[in-house]
C-alpha positions as CSV (number, residue, x, y, z in Angstrom):
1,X,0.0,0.0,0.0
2,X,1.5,3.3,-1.3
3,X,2.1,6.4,1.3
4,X,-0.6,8.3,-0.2
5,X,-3.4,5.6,0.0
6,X,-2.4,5.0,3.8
7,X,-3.1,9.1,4.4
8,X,-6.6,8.5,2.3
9,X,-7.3,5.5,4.7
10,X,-6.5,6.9,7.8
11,X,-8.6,10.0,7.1
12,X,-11.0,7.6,6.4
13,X,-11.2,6.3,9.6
14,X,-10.8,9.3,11.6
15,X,-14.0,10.8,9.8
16,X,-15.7,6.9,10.5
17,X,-18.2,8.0,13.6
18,X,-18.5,4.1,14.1
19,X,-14.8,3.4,14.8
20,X,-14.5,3.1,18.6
21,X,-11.1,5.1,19.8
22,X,-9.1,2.2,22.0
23,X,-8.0,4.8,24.3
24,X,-11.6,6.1,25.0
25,X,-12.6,2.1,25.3
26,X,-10.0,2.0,28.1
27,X,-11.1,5.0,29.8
28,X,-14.6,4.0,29.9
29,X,-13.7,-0.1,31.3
30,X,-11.1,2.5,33.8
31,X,-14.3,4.9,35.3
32,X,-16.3,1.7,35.2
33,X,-14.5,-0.3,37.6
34,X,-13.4,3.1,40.0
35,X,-17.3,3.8,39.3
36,X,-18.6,0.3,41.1
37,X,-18.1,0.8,44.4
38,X,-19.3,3.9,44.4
39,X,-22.3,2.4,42.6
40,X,-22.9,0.1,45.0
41,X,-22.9,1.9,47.8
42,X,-25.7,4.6,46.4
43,X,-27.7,1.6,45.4
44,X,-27.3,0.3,48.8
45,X,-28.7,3.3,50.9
46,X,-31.6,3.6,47.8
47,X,-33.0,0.1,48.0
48,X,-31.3,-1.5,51.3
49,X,-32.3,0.7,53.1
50,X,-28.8,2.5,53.7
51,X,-27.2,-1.0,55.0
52,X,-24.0,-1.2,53.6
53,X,-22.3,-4.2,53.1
54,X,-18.6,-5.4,54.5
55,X,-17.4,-6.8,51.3
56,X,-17.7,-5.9,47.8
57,X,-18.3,-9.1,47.3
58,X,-21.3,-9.6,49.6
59,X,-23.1,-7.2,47.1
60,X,-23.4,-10.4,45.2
61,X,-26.5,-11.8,47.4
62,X,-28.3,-8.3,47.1
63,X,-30.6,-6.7,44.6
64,X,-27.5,-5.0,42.8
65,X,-26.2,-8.8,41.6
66,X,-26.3,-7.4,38.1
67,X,-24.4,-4.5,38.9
68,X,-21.9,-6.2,40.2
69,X,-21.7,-9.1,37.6
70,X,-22.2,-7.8,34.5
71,X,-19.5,-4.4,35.9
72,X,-17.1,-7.3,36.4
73,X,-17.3,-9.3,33.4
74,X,-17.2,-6.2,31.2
75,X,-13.7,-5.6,33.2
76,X,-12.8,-9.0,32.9
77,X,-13.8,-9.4,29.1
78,X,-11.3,-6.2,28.4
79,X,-8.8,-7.6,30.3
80,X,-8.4,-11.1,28.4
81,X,-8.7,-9.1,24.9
82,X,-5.9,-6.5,25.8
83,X,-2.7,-7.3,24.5
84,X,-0.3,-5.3,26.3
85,X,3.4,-4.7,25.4
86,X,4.9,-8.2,26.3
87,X,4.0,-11.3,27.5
88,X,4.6,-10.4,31.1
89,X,2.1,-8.1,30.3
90,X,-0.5,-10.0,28.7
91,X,0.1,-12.7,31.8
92,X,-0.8,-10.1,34.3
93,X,-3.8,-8.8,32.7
94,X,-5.2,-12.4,31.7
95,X,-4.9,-14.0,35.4
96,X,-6.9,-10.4,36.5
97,X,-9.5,-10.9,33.7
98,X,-9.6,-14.8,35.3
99,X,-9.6,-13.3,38.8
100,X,-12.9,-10.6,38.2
101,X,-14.4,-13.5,36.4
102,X,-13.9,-15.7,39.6
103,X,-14.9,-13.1,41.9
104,X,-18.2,-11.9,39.5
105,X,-19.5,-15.9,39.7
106,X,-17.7,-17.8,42.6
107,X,-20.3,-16.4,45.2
108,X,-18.4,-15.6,49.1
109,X,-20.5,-17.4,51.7
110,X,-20.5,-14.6,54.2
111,X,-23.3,-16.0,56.3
């Protein structure tokens, strides 16, 4: 592909509204997962009654399951696709894609 055609591409495919910027998809998975905490908690003192709970985890056995789940898989999901710069990268962010999926379906017994 010639120099010129590359330059016609890319401008392409920075005028393309449906190309998602990586970057932007990385900040979004970032506020997501600093976001779900927070999340839980207001959801907690809305429709628990303003009981919070000791664990993250625990919010697993309340009415914000979903939340919690489908926050953590989205994570987790990012995480096994991201490729990183070496393997020692692509290690680390696989086993913590493994570890939010464990934590989003291996329920705590807290009880």
């Amino acid at each position: 592909m010639t120099t010129a055609q590359q330059k016609a591409d890319d401008r392409k495919e920075d005028q393309n509204e449906l190309v998602i910027n990586y970057l932007t998809l990385r900040k979004a998975l970032g506020w997501m997962g600093i976001a779900l905490p927070f999340a839980l908690m207001a959801g907690s003192y809305i429709w628990n009654d303003g009981y919070f709970e000791t664990s993250i985890s625990n919010y697993y056995y309340t009415v914000l399951r979903d939340v919690f789940v489908v926050t953590l898989c989205a994570v987790a999901l990012f995480l096994f696709t991201y490729r990183g710069y070496d393997k020692k990268d692509r290690r680390v962010t696989n086993a913590a894609g493994a570890f939010g999926l464990i934590t989003a379906f291996v329920s705590t017994n807290f009880k």
